[in-house]
N, C-alpha and C positions, 0 to 999 in steps of 0.2 A: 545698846539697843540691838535687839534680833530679830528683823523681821521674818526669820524663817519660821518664827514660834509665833508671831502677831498676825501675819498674814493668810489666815485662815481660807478656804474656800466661799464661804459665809459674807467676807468680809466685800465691805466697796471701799476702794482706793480713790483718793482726791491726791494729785501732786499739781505744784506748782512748778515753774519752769528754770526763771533765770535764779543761781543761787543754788538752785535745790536740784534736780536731773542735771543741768550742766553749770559752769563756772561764769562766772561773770566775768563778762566781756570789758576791755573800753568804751567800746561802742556797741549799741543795741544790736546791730548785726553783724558782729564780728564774734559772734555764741561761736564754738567749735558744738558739736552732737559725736559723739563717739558710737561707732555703728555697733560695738552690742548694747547700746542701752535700746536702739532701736528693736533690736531683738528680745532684747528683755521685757521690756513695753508688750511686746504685741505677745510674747509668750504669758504672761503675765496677767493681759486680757481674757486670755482664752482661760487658764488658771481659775480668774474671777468670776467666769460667765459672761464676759462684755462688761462688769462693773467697775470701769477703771477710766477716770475722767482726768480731765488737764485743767488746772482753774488759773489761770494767768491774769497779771496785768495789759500782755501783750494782742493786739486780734489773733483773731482765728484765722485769718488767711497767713500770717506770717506764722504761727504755729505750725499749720499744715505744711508751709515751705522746709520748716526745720525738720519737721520730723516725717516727710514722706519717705517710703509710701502710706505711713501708717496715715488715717486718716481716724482718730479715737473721737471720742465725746468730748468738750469742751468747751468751758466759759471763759469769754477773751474780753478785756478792756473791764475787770474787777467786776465779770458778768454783765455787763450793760450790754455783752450779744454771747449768746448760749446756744451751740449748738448739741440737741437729742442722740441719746444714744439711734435712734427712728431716722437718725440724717436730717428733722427737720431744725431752721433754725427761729431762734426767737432775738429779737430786738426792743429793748428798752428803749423808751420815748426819753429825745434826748435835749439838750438846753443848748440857748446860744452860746457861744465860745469866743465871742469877736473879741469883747476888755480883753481875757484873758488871751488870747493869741496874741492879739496886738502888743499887751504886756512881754509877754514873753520873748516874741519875736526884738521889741526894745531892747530887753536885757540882751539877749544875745549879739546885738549889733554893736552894744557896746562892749561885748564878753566875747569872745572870737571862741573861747573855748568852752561857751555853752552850748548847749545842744536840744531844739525845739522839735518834740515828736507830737505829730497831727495825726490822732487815730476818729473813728468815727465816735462822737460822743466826750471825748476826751483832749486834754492836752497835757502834755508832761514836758516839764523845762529839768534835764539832767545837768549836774554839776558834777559831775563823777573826773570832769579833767580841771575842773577851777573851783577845789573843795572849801576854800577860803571864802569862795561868794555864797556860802550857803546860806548865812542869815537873809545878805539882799537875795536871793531869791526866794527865800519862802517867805519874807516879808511883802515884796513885791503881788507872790502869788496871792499869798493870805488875802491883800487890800483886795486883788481882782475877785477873786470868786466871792468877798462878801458882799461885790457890786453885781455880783450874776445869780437870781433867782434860779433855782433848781441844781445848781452847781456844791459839790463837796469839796473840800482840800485833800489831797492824802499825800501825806510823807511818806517815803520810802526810804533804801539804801541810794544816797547823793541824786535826789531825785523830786519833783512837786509837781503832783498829777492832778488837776479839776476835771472831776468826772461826775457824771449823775448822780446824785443825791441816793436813789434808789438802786445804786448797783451797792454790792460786795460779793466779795466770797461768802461768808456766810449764807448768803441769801442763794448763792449761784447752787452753793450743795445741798441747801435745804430742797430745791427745785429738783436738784436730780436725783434725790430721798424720793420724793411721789410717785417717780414716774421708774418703769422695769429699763434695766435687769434691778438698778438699785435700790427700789423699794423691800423693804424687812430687813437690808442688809447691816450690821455694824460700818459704823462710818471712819475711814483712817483717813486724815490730811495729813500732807507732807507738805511744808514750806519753811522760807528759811528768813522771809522780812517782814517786819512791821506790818506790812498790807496783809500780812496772812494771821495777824493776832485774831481777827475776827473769823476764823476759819478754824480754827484752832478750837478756839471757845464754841461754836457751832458745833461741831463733832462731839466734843466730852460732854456738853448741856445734854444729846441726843443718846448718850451710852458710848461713843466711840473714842477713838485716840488721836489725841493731836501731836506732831513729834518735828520737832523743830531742828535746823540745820544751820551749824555755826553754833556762835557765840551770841552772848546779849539776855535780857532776862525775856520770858516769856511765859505764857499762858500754860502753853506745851507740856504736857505729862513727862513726854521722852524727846531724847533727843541724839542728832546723829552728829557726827563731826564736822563733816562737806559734803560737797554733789561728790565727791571720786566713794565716800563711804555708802551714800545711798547706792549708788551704781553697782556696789559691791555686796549690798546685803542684797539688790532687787536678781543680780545674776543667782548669790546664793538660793534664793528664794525657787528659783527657776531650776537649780541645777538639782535641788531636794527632789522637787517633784518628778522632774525625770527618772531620777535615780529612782524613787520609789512606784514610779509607773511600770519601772522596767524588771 
């Protein structure tokens, strides 16, 4: 995969975060960010016109923490809050969580080494240190959220996340399609789990390219190795343009 020949002026970039820009962590805040990708990011923007969005499972306030100063466009918690390239932000109307918290929060008190994340809209019960519990816990999850109207399931990498019905990727990029700088643009996502298959699909239904990171079968046209090879075609990408600016 070259994104020095895909990555066109033309083009709007969608990347997702853990997995794909940096490595997965043990734990959700234990991401390293390597400072030239923050460079590359914002060089990158400028590049695109401003059409270069982040579409995560994780909120937006913790995105901003990762990657300040840059403060980019971005859909956090699988879009269920979107913030405008305009600064402004949008919020999906969101379900109760109680079964599902209180499930989850259960499991973990008998699992020491599960790990219960409380975002706005959301709960994710990670299994990434007790890989062996992973049936009881998406069985666990599965029961709750079929007892919680407006609630989805999503699997991920060692992970079950009940989140609005009405969020995805898909949906988060179609929204930032409407609106400027990304409106007329070819649409390129980068992601590297299961939660990005529908992001994937979204882009190539619209003319654009989905390009998938790791291993595993996927929707994805193309695909890249790891977060350290995207890191390395986004710097290429950057260090082209220079060069041919100069």
């Amino acid at each position: 995969m070259n994104l020095v020949e895909t990555l066109v002026p033309s083009c709007a970039l969608f990347l997702d975060f853990d997995g794909t820009m940096v490595d997965i962590a043990p734990q959700p805040d234990a991401v390293h960010v390597p400072l030239p990708l923050i460079e590359a990011l914002r060089a990158m923007k400028e590049y695109l016109g401003g059409a270069l969005a982040v579409i995560s499972g994780r909120p937006i306030a913790q995105l901003d923490e990762f990657l300040q100063p840059l403060r980019l466009p971005v859909a956090g918690v699988h879009g269920a809050e979107r913030r405008r390239a305009d600064g402004e932000t949008e919020l999906l109307n969101i379900h109760p969580l109680d079964r599902v918290e209180a499930v989850a929060n259960a499991l973990a008190t008998r699992h020491p080494a599960l790990l219960v994340e409380r975002k706005r809209g959301s709960v994710a019960l990670h299994y990434r240190q007790a890989p062996e519990l992973e049936e009881e816990c998406l069985r666990a999850m599965r029961d709750a959220v079929a007892g919680s109207p407006g609630l989805t399931l999503l699997q991920g990498k060692m992970v079950a996340e009940a989140k609005p019905g009405g969020a995805s990727k898909g949906r988060a990029i179609e929204a930032f399609l409407r609106e400027p700088p990304f409106t007329g643009r070819l649409p390129v996502f980068i992601g590297d789990d299961i939660t990005d298959e529908v992001g994937f699909s979204t882009v190539q239904r619209l003319g654009g390219l989905g390009i998938k990171v790791g291993t595993g079968t996927s929707v994805a046209w193309q695909r890249l190795a790891d977060p350290q090879a995207l890191r390395q075609e986004l710097e290429a990408v950057v260090a082209a343009r220079t060069a041919k600016a100069s």
